[in-house]
Structure formats: C-alpha cells, structure tokens
C-alpha positions in Angstrom: -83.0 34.4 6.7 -82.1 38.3 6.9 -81.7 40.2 3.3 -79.7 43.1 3.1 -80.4 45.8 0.5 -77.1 47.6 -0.2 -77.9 50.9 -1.9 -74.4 53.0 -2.5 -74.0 56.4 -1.9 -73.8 59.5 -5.1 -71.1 60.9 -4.9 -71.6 62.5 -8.0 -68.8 61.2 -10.3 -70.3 58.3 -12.6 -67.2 56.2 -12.1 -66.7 56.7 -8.6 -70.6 55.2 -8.6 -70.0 52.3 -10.5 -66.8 51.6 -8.6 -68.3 51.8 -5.0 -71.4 49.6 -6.1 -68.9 46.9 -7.2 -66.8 47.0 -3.7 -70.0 47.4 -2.1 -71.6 44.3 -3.9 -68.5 42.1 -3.1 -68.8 43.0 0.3 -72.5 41.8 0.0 -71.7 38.5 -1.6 -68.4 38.2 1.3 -71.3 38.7 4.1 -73.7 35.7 2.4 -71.1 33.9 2.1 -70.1 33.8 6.1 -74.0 33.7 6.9 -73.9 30.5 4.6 -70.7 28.7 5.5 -71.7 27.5 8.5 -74.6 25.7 7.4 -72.6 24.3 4.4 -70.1 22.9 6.8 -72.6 21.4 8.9 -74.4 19.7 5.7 -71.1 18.7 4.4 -70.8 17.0 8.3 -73.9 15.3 8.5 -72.9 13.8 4.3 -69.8 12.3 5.7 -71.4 10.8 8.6 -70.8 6.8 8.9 -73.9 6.2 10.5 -75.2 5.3 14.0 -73.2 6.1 17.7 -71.8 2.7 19.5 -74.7 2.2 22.1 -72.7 -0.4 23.8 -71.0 -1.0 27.6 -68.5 1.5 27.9 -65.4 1.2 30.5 -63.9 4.3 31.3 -60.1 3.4 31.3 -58.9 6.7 33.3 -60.4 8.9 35.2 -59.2 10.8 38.9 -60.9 12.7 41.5 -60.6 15.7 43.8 -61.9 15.3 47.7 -65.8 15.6 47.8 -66.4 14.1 44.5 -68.3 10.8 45.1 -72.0 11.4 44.2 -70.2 13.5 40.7 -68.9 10.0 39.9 -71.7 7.5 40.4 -74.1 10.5 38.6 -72.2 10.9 35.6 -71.5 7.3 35.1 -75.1 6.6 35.2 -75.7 9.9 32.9 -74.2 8.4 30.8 -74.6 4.5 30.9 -70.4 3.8 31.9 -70.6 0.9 33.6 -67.2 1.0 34.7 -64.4 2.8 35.4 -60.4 3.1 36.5 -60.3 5.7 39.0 -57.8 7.5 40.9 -57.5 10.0 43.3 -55.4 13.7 42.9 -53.3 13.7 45.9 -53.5 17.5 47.2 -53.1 18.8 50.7 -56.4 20.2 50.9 -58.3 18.4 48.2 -57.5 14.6 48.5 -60.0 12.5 46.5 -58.7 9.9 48.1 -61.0 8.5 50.6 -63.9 9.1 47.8 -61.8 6.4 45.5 -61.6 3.8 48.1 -65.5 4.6 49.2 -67.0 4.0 45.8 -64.4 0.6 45.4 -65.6 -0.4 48.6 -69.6 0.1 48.1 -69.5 -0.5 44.8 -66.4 -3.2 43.9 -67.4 -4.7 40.5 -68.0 -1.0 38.9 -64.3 0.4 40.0 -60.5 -0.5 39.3 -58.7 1.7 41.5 -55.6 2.9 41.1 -53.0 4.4 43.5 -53.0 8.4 44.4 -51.3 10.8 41.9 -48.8 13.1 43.1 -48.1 16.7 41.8 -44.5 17.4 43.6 -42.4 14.5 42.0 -39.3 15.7 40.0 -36.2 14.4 38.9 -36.7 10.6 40.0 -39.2 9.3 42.1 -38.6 9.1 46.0 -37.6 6.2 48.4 -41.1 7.0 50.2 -43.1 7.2 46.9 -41.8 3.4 46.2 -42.3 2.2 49.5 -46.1 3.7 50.1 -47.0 2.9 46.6 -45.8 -1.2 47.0 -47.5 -1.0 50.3 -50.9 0.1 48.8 -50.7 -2.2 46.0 -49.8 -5.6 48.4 -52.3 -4.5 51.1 -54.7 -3.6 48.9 -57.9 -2.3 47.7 -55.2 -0.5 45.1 -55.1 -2.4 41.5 -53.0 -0.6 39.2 -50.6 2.7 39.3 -52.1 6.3 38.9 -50.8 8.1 36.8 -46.9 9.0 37.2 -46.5 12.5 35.7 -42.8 11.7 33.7 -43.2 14.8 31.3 -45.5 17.5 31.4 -45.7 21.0 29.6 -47.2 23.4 31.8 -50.7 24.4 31.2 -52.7 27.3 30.7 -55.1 26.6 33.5 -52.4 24.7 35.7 -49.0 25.3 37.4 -46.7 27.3 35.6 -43.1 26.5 36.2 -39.8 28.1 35.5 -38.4 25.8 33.1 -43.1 25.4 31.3 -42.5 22.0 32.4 -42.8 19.0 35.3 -40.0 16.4 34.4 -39.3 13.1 35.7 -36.5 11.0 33.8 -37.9 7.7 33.2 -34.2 6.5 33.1 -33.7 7.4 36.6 -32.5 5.0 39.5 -35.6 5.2 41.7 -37.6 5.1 38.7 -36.0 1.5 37.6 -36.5 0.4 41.0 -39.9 1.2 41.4 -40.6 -0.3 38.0 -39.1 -4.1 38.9 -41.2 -3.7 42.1 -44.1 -3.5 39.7 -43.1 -6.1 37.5 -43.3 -8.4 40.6 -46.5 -7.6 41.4 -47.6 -7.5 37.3 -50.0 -4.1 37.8 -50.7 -2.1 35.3 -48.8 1.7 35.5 -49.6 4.6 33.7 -46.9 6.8 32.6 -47.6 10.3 31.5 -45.3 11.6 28.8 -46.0 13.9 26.2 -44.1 14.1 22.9 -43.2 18.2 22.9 -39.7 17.1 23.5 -39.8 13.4 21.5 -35.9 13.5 20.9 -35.2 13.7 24.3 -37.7 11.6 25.8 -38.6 8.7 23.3 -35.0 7.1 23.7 -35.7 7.2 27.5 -39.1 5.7 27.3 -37.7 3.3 24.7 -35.4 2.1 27.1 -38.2 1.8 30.1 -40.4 -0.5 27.7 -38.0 -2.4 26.2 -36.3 -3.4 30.2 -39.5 -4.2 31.9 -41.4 -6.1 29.1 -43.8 -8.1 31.6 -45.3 -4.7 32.6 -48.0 -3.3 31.3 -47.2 0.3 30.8 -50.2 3.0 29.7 -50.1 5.9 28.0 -52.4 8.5 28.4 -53.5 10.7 25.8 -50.9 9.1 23.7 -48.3 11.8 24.8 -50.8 14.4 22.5 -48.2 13.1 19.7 -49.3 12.3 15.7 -50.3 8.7 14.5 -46.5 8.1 13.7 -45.4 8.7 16.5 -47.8 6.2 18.3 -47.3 3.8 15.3 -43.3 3.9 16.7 -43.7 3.4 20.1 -46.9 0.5 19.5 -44.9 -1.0 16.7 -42.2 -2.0 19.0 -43.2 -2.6 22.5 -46.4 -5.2 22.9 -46.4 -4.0 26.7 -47.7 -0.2 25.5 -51.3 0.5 25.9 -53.1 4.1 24.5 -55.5 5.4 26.4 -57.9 7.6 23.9 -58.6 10.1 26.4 -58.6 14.1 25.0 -58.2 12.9 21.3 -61.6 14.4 20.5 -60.4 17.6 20.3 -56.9 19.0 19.4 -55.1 19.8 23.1 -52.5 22.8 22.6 -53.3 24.8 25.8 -49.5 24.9 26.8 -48.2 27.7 28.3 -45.2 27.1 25.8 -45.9 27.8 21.7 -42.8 26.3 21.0 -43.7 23.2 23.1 -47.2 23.5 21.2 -46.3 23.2 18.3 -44.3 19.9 18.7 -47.8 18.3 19.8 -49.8 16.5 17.5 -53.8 17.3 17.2 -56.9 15.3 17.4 -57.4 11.5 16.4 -60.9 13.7 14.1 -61.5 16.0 11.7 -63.8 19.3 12.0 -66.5 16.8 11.9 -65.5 14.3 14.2 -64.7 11.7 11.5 -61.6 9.2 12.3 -58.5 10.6 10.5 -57.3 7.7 7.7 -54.0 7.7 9.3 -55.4 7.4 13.1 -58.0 4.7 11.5 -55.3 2.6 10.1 -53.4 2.7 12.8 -56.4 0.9 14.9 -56.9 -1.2 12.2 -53.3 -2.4 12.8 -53.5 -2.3 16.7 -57.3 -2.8 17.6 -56.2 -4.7 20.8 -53.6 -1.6 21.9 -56.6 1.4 22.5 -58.5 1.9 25.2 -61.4 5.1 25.7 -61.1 7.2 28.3 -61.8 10.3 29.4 -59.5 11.3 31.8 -61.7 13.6 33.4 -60.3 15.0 36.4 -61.0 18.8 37.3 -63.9 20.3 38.1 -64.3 21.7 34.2 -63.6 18.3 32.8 -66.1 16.5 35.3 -69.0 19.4 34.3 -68.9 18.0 30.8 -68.3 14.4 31.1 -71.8 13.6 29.0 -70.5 15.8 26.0 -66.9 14.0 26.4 -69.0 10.7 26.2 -71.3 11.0 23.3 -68.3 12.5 21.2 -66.8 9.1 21.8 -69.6 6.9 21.1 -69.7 8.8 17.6 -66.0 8.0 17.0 -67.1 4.4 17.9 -69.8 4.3 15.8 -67.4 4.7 12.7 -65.4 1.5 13.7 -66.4 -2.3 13.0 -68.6 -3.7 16.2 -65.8 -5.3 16.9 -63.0 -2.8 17.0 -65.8 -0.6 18.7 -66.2 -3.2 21.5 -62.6 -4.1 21.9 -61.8 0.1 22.4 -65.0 0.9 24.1 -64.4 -1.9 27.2 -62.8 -5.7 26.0 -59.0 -3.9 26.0 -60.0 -2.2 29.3 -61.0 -5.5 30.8 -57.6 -7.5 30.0 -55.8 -5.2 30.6 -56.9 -4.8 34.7 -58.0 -7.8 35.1 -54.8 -9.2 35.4 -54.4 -6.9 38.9 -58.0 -8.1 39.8 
C-alpha cells in the first residue's frame, strides 16, 4: 500500500493555510477512497457469492464459424469440457465456414447439431432460392435445425453499418410464412434473430409468427438483448419460444444507434455476476424455456470462449442442480433431438 504525505504550501495568510490544508485533506481522503473501492467491491463480491461453479456437461446451444476454423472448435470445446455443440456456419464469399461445419459433423457426429448456413444479404422477406436451398439441405441432410435468420438487427459498432443502423426482415412477410410451414413439415428447430430496440413494431409481428406456426420450435437468441419482462411476454404466451442465454453475461449496447441502445435491456447479472431476482424468477417460472450458449462467432468472440465459459458455469452455480442441468444441456437435448 502507497502513503501519501500531503504537506500544503505557506502562503503566508493564516486562513488561506487552514483553508488549503482542508481542500487538500479532502482531496487525500477522495484519493484513499478510489485506492480502496476496488478492493471493497471485490470483498463485497466474493460475500454475495452463492458458492461453487456448475462442473457439469455443458451443450453449447449456438455457436457459428468462419472458413478455416475447425481445429478453433474441437480446441476450445475440449478447453473447456463442452461436450457438445449447435453449430453453424457464416455464409461469406470469401470466408465460408461451411465445409468446416459439415467436417466436424461428419468426423465427429454425436458431438455436433448442425444447422443450416447464415446469410448476411437477406432483407425485406426471404427469397424463393433461400426457401428452396434451405428445404433442400434440411431433407438431404447432414443439416438439423435453421441457422440463424437475421429478422432485426441494429447495426454494430464492429459490423456493417447501414443507412437506415439496421438489417430488417419482416417476420410477417409472404416468403417468410412460406418458409415457415415448410419447416413446420419437417418439425426443425429455427432460430430467429430479433432484438427488442424497436419492440412496438416488432413484437406484434413475432407475436403473430409464434402464435401461426405453433408446432415449431422457434429460438431466440440472446433474448432479443430485451429486459426480463419483456421475455416473461413473449415466454408467457407461446410454449414454442426457446431463449438461448448467449451474451447475457455482460450488458450488450455496442449499437451504432444510442437511441436504439437505449431501448435494449442489460445483462441477466449484477457487477458481480449474481442472477438478477427478476431474471431468477423468471427461470424459476420457465426452467424448461433456457438454454446456454455462447454464440461465439468472430474471431474476438472465438479468442475468449474459456472466459465466456467459466462466467456461465458461475451463473450456473447459483441455480438448483436441477435448473443448472436442465439450462446447462437437458433443454439443449429436447429441443434438437427432435431433428436428430
């Protein structure tokens, strides 16, 4: 610990003294204070702590790849003792992870659900070739669920930036419906990417999109990066609505948009990493509706996949073993099973 002696300057008028040693002492007690906070925060961490991390089997409900990514994968699975994983690739021109997904499905096909390739250019409603190539994967196989369908997304700091800050997709559109009772046929899983920035525009639509295909099981990354009421509404009313957990360790506001920001709601933890009461009662209501995840998917979010990990199994360790196993892989394994 560093001691500072603060001796004021004379400046030769008595009051002038007194009145400078006083600023000057505050200032001194302000500086301990900072030194100290820290370590106060941290005690006041470790007191609130609920005890051991989950050291349990962990499926990773959503996860996507770039091209040249295969041996990342398998390594940081085994890092960090995920046994298995929904993967999907990030359809780019140059950077297709593609033939990496169906690699590791096909060398290692107990340890992978795959899903089908996520595209970056859709807008509006979904294409007549995006509906035909993405039934064709899913019939012909080794596909099992739908990658992610980007529907609504705010433009990111370290991503595309758009004219209008955002990547929209109406979930009401025709293509969209069509594509979705193809699905229903085939009963696959489908994750749908919305976030919440825009709710009163969006939920209605998404409302609408649950409630007409009820024997698909839609997934919702990230929760939309909305508040527990808001994932309390959509949970409450449509059983065919899973939450994947991903990027709820840590409050997500990198939009390019403030406005849009704001809208967002933060992380499922406090500074400490404690569950929030309201996100814990809302898994103690819908313990069979969560799913981890960590959605890594760039370079940046691959490199720190352990950290991403352990935060998790912290969060887990606050639950009941049986909440902690039903979130950590049993909700995981219902849910894509069924496209096994």
């Amino acid at each position: 610990m560093l001691i500072f002696l603060l001796i004021p300057i004379s400046s030769g008028k008595p009051w002038n003294n007194l009145l400078g040693t006083f600023n000057l002492m505050k200032l001194s007690l302000l500086f301990i204070a900072c030194l100290c906070w820290p370590l106060s925060a941290t005690a006041d961490c470790q007191a609130s702590g609920s005890g051991k991390p989950y050291l349990g089997p962990l499926f990773d409900a959503m996860a996507q790849i770039d091209s040249r990514m295969y041996e990342t994968v398998l390594t940081k699975m085994d890092d960090s003792r995920v046994q298995r994983m929904a993967l999907f690739a990030r359809l780019k021109r140059k950077s297709s992870g593609e033939s990496d997904v169906i690699a590791l499905k096909k060398r290692f096909p107990d340890r992978f659900v795959i899903g089908t390739p996520k595209r970056f250019d859709l807008r509006d409603d979904v294409p007549d070739a995006f509906i035909n190539q993405t039934i064709s994967k899913l019939r012909q196989g080794p596909y099992q669920f739908v990658g992610e369908i980007i529907f609504v997304h705010g433009d990111k700091t370290h991503g595309e930036q758009t004219a209008s800050s955002e990547r929209y997709v109406s979930g009401n559109a025709p293509n969209v419906f069509r594509l979705m009772q193809e699905l229903q046929t085939l009963r696959v899983p489908v994750m749908t990417h919305w976030e919440v920035y825009n709710w009163d525009r969006d939920w209605p639509v998404f409302h609408q999109l649950y409630e007409k295909f009820p024997n698909l099981t839609f997934i919702w990354p990230h929760a939309g990066f909305g508040s527990a009421v808001q994932a309390e509404t959509v949970l409450s009313q449509h059983a065919n609505v899973m939450i994947t957990l991903s990027k709820l360790e840590k409050d997500q506001r990198s939009l390019t948009s403030e406005e849009k920001a704001e809208q967002l709601g933060g992380a499922i933890v406090d500074e400490c990493g404690s569950i929030l009461p309201e996100w814990r009662a809302l898994i103690d209501k819908f313990p069979t509706r969560f799913m981890f995840a960590t959605d890594a998917h760039k370079d940046f979010r691959w490199a720190k996949y352990a950290d991403v990990v352990s935060r998790w199994r912290n969060i887990l360790g606050e639950l009941s073993d049986l909440q902690a196993k039903m979130i950590a892989w049993q909700n995981a394994e219902r849910v894509y099973n069924k496209s096994r």
